[in-house]
ZABA-94359 format. One record per residue (C-alpha): x, y, z; residue in one letter. Coordinates in steps of 0.1 Angstrom, whole numbers, padded with zeros to 4 digits, always signed. Layout:
BEGIN
XYZa...
***
This chain:
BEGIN
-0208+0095-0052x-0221+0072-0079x-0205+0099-0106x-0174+0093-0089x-0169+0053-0095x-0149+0057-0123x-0122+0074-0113x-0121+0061-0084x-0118+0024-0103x-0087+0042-0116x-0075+0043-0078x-0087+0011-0073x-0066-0006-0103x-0033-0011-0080x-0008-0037-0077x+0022-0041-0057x+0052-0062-0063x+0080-0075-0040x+0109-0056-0053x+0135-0087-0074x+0106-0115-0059x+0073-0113-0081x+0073-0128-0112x+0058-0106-0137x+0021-0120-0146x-0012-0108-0169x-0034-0104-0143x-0045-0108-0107x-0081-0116-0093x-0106-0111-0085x-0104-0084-0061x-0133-0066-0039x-0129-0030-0028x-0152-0016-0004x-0161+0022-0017x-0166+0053+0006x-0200+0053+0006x-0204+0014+0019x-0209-0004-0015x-0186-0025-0028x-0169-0040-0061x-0155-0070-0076x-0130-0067-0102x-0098-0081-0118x-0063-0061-0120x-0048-0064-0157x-0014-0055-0162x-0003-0037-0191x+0036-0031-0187x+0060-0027-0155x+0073+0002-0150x+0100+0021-0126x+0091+0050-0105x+0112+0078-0078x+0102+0066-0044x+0093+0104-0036x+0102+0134-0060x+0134+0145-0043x+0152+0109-0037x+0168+0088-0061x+0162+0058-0053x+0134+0038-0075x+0109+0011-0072x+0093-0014-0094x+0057-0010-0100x+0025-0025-0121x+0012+0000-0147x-0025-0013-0148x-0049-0005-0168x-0082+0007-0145x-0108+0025-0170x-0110+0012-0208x-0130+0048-0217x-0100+0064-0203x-0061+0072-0213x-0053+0077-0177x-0036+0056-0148x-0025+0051-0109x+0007+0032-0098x+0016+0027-0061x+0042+0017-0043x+0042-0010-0014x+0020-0003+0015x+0056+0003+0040x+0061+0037+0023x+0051+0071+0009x+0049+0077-0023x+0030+0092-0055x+0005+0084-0080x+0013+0093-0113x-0014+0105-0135x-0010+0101-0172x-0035+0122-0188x-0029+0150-0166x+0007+0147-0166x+0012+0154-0124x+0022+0133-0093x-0001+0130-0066x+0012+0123-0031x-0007+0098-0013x+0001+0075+0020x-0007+0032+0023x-0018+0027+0056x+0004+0002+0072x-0018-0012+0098x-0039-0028+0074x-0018-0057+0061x+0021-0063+0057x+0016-0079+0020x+0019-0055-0009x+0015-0082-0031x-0023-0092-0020x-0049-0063-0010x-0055-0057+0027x-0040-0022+0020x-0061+0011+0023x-0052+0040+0001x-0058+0074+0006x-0060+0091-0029x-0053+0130-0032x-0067+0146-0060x-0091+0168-0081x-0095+0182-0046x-0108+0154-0028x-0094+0126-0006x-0107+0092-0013x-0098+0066+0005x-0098+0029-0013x-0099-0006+0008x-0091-0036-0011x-0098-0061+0019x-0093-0088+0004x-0064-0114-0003x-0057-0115-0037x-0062-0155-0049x-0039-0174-0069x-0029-0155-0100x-0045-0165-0134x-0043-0164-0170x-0051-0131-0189x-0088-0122-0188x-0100-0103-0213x-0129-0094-0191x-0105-0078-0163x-0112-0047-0160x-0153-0057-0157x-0172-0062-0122x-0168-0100-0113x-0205-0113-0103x-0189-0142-0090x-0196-0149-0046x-0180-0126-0022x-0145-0145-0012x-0148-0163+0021x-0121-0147+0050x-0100-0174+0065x-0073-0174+0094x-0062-0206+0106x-0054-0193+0139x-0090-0185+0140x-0111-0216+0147x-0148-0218+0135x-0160-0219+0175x-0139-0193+0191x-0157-0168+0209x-0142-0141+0179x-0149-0157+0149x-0181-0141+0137x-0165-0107+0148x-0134-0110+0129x-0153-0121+0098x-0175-0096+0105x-0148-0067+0108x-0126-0080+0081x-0157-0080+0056x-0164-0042+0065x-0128-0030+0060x-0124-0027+0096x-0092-0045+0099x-0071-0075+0082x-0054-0105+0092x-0014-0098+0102x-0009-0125+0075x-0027-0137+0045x-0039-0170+0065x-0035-0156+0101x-0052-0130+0127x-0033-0131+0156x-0060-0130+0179x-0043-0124+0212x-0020-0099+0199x-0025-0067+0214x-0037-0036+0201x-0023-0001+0203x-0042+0027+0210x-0037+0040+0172x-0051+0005+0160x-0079+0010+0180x-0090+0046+0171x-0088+0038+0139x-0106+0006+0142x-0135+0029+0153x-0129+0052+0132x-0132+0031+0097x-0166+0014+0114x-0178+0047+0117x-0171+0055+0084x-0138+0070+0081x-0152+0108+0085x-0130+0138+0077x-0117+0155+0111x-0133+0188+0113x-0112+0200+0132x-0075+0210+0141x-0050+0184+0151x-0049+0194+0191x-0017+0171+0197x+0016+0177+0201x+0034+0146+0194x+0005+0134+0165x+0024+0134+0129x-0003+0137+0102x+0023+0116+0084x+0011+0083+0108x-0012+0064+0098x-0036+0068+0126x-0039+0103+0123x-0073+0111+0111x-0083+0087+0133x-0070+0100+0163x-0079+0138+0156x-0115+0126+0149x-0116+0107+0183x-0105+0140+0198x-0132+0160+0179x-0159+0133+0191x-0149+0134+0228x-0134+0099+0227x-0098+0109+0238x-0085+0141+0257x-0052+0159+0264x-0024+0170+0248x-0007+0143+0234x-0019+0110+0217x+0007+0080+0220x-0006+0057+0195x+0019+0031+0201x+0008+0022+0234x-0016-0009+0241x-0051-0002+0239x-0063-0007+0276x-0095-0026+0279x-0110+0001+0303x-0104+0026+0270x-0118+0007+0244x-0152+0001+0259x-0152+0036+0270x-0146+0042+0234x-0175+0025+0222x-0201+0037+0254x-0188+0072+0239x-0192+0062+0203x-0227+0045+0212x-0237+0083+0227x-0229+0081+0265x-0259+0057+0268x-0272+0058+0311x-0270+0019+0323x-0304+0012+0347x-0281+0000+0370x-0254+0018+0388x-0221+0001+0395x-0210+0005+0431x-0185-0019+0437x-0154+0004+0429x-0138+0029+0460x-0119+0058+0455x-0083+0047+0470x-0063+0073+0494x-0040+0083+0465x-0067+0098+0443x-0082+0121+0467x-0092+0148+0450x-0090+0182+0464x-0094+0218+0448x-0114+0249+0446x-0149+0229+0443x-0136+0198+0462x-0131+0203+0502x-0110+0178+0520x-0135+0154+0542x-0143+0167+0573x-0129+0136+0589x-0098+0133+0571x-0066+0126+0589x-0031+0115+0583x-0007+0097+0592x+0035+0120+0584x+0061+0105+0578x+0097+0127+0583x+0114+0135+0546x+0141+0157+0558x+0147+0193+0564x+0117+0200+0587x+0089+0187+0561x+0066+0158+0563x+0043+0142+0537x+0018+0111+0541x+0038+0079+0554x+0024+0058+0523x+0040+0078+0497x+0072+0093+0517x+0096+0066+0506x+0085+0074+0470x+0094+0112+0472x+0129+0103+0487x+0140+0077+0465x+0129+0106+0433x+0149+0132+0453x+0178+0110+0458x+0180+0101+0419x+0173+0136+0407x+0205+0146+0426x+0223+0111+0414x+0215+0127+0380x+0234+0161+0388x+0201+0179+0396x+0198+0201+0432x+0160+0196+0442x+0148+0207+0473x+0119+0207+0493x+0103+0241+0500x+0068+0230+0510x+0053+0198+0520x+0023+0189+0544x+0006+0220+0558x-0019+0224+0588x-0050+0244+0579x-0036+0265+0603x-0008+0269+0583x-0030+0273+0554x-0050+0300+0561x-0018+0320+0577x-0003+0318+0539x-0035+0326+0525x-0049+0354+0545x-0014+0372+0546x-0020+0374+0509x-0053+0385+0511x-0037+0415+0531x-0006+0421+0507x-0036+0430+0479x-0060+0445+0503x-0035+0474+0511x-0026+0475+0475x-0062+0492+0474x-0078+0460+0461x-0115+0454+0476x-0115+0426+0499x-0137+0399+0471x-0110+0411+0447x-0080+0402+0467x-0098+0369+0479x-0107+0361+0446x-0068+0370+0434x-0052+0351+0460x-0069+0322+0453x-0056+0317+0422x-0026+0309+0431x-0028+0304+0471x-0056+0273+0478x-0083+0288+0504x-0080+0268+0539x-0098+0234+0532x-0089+0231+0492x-0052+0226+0495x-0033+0193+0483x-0008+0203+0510x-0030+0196+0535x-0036+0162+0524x+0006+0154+0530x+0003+0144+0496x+0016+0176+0479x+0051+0192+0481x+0070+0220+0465x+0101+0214+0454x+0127+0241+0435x+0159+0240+0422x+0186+0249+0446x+0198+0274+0422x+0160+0291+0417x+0140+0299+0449x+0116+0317+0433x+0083+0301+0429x+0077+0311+0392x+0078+0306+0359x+0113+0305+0356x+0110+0274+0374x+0102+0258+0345x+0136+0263+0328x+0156+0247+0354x+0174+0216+0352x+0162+0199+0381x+0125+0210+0370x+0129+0195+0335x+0141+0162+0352x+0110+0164+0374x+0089+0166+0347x+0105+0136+0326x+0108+0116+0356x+0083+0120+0382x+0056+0100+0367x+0078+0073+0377x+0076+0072+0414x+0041+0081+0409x+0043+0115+0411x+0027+0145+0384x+0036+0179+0380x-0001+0188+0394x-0010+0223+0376x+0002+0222+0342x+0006+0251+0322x-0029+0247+0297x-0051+0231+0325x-0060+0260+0348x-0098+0257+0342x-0099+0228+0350x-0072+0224+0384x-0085+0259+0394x-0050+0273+0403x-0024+0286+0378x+0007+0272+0360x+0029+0260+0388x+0061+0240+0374x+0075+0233+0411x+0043+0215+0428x+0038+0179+0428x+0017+0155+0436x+0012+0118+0446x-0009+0092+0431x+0005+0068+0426x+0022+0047+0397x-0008+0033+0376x-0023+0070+0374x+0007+0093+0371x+0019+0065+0341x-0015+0071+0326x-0015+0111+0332x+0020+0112+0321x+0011+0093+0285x-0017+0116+0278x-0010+0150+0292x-0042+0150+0311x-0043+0165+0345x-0058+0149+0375x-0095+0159+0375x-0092+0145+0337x-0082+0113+0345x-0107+0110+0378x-0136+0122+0351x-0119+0088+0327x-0123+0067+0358x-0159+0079+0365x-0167+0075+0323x-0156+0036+0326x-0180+0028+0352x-0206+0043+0335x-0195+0026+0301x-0188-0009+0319x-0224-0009+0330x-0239+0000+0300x-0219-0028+0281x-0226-0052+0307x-0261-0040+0301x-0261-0044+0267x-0239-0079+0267x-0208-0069+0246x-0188-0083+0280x-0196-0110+0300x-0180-0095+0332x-0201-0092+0364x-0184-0061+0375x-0160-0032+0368x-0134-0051+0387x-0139-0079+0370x-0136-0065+0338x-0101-0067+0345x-0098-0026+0332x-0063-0022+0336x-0054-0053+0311x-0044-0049+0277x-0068-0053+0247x-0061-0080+0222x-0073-0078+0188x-0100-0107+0192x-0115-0088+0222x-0115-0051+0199x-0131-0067+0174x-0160-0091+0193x-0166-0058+0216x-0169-0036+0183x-0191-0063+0168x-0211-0065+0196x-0218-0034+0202x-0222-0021+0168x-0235-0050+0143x
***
């Protein structure tokens, strides 16, 4: 790495100017940059002529730049655009642009640093912090381009005060390249975070580690500046599902499951008891039986069918929209005795039998897509099937019909979830069924919805944040006395990311 200081000072020698509202100057300083491998430099920028460069190589339009001079043994250098865009380095001595992306969530002023820039070339990616504000501008120094010995700058937000609770954790993060201030002289402490924000928070104080592995989400554009992040929190068991949504607050139940994860899935001596599993979230499937001593209380929905009396008003008022919305749902299955049950099942078991399958095989069979007695959701009252008027067969075809893709869109928020998704067999036990849903409520089906989890996925996240509430009760990075009073569910501001990253990391 040390071989590679030099030109990576010709990365490092960037300056941005507010297009028609920066004066042209000889130099700005002193800067500090903290390197890949944790070490850091102080330097000043010189400028040796402004220049005008494409904004990318097919557009037209052009931006001002610094040319700067970053390596005096050296013909060669770097000129970026501001932060807000993508856009390419041009390299003199080799004569070729580089495409390279600013990361936006590390400061809004292209004319300061507080602006992380990943750097392709020769092969590698390198990834340059200059976290820190650029002071006033100065007179030409000859000695620019030379490390500055002079003291570390200080970090100052006047909306953080010397006492608060945050302050050595914002320091602390803002020192390591962790994060910035929204402003040159403000943090916004109670601003809150997204979930992208907060992956890559974690990811930077981790090192900012190359993903090793594919990007598993659907919705994830390696264009966004949370990317890597994201795909590394996926490869390190942080996150799950299909799709990430960085834009979303940062719950605080996620982020100190995030750091428990990060820390290694540490065991807490003490077990927190104080949470019960509510009605909605039963969980029933081929390794869950219902309780023995379940019961239930039906309420009527129409056409012969019943579902549980607590969630009955939430299946009509979807139905009735779905048809507002010039969909034709109907009900084809609802609540189900185990009587009923095990009529449906066994008649299967008989349909295979005297197709000359042994009776294991045709058990085994059936059960994949027919729940044995005891392991249905329709037995709960909590499960119905519902098909488009148009399609009666239960199916894949299903899946293309109008009311079905309304369903999908749209359940989530009457607190329903299509319950056996098309990639999570191994883990629901029963196959793709795009007609069979599921109540659990608001809160959960949101959450399921945003991620493309399934239910057994988001139970295992609830059981993961009581064990990661204890341990960072345990280990003081929260003050809470319990999992309830963690207050979970709440969003995370930036002061509380930061003071429960610095506590549980520095």
């Amino acid at each position: 790495m040390k071989r590679y200081v030099v030109s990576i000072l010709a990365v490092l020698m960037a300056v941005m100017l507010v297009i028609g509202t920066t004066e042209a100057v000889d130099s700005y300083g002193p800067c500090q940059v903290t390197l890949p491998d944790g070490s850091r430099v102080t330097f000043r920028l010189a400028k040796t002529e402004e220049c005008t460069l494409p904004l990318d190589p097919s557009s037209e339009e052009t931006v001002q730049v610094l040319r700067v001079a970053p390596d005096c043994s050296t013909d060669e250098f770097i000129s970026l655009v501001p932060y807000h865009w993508s856009g390419d380095c041009y390299r003199a001595a080799e004569e070729e642009l580089v495409h390279f992306y600013a990361d936006e969530a590390l400061g809004k002023y292209f004319d300061g640093g507080n602006i992380l820039f990943r750097h392709r070339g020769g092969g590698e990616e390198i990834y340059i912090m200059l976290d820190v504000p650029l002071p006033e501008i100065g007179p030409t120094q000859t000695e620019s381009l030379l490390p500055d010995t002079s003291e570390n700058p200080t970090f100052a937000f006047s909306d953080v005060a010397a006492g608060a609770y945050y302050a050595d954790a914002v320091n602390w993060a803002v020192e390591r390249g962790i994060t910035t201030g929204t402003t040159p002289d403000t943090f916004s402490p109670d601003t809150v975070c997204t979930l992208g924000q907060a992956v890559t928070f974690l990811w930077r104080a981790s090192g900012a580690p190359e993903p090793t592995v594919q990007n598993p989400f659907s919705n994830l554009s390696p264009d966004l500046y949370y990317a890597k992040a994201a795909v590394w929190a996926y490869e390190k068991g942080m996150v799950s599902g299909s799709k990430f949504n960085g834009n979303l607050p940062c719950s605080r139940s996620s982020m100190v499951t995030y750091l428990w994860k990060m820390a290694g899935k540490p065991q807490a001596s003490q077990t927190i008891t104080d949470v019960e599993q509510p009605w909605n979230l039963l969980l029933v499937n081929p390794w869950n039986k219902i309780p023995n001593n379940f019961t239930v209380s039906l309420s009527s929905v129409g056409g012969g069918h019943s579902v549980d009396s607590r969630c009955a008003d939430a299946l009509s008022q979807m139905l009735n929209d779905c048809r507002s919305a010039g969909m034709s749902p109907v009900i084809c299955s609802s609540y189900r005795t185990e009587e009923k049950q095990s009529t449906l099942f066994y008649d299967r078991v008989a349909e295979y039998v005297n197709q000359g399958m042994s009776r294991d095989e045709a058990e085994a069979l059936t059960a994949q897509s027919t729940a044995v007695p005891g392991t249905s959701e329709h037995q709960t009252g909590l499960a119905v099937d519902i098909v488009d008027n148009h399609n009666w067969n239960l199916d894949r075809s299903q899946a293309s019909m109008p009311t079905q893709q309304w369903l999908m869109k749209h359940s989530w928020e009457y607190g329903f979830i299509l319950r056996y998704p098309d990639d999570k067999t191994n883990l629901t036990g029963i196959i793709y069924e795009p007609w069979h849903y599921r109540y659990v409520g608001k809160e959960a089906a949101k959450s399921i919805y945003e991620q493309g989890i399934c239910l057994e996925e988001y139970l295992q996240q609830m059981d993961e944040y009581e064990q990661a509430v204890a341990w960072a009760m345990e280990q003081k990075i929260t003050t809470s006395t319990s999992s309830t009073a963690f207050l979970p569910n709440e969003s995370c501001t930036r002061a509380q990311i930061v003071t429960f990253l610095y506590r549980s990391i520095a």
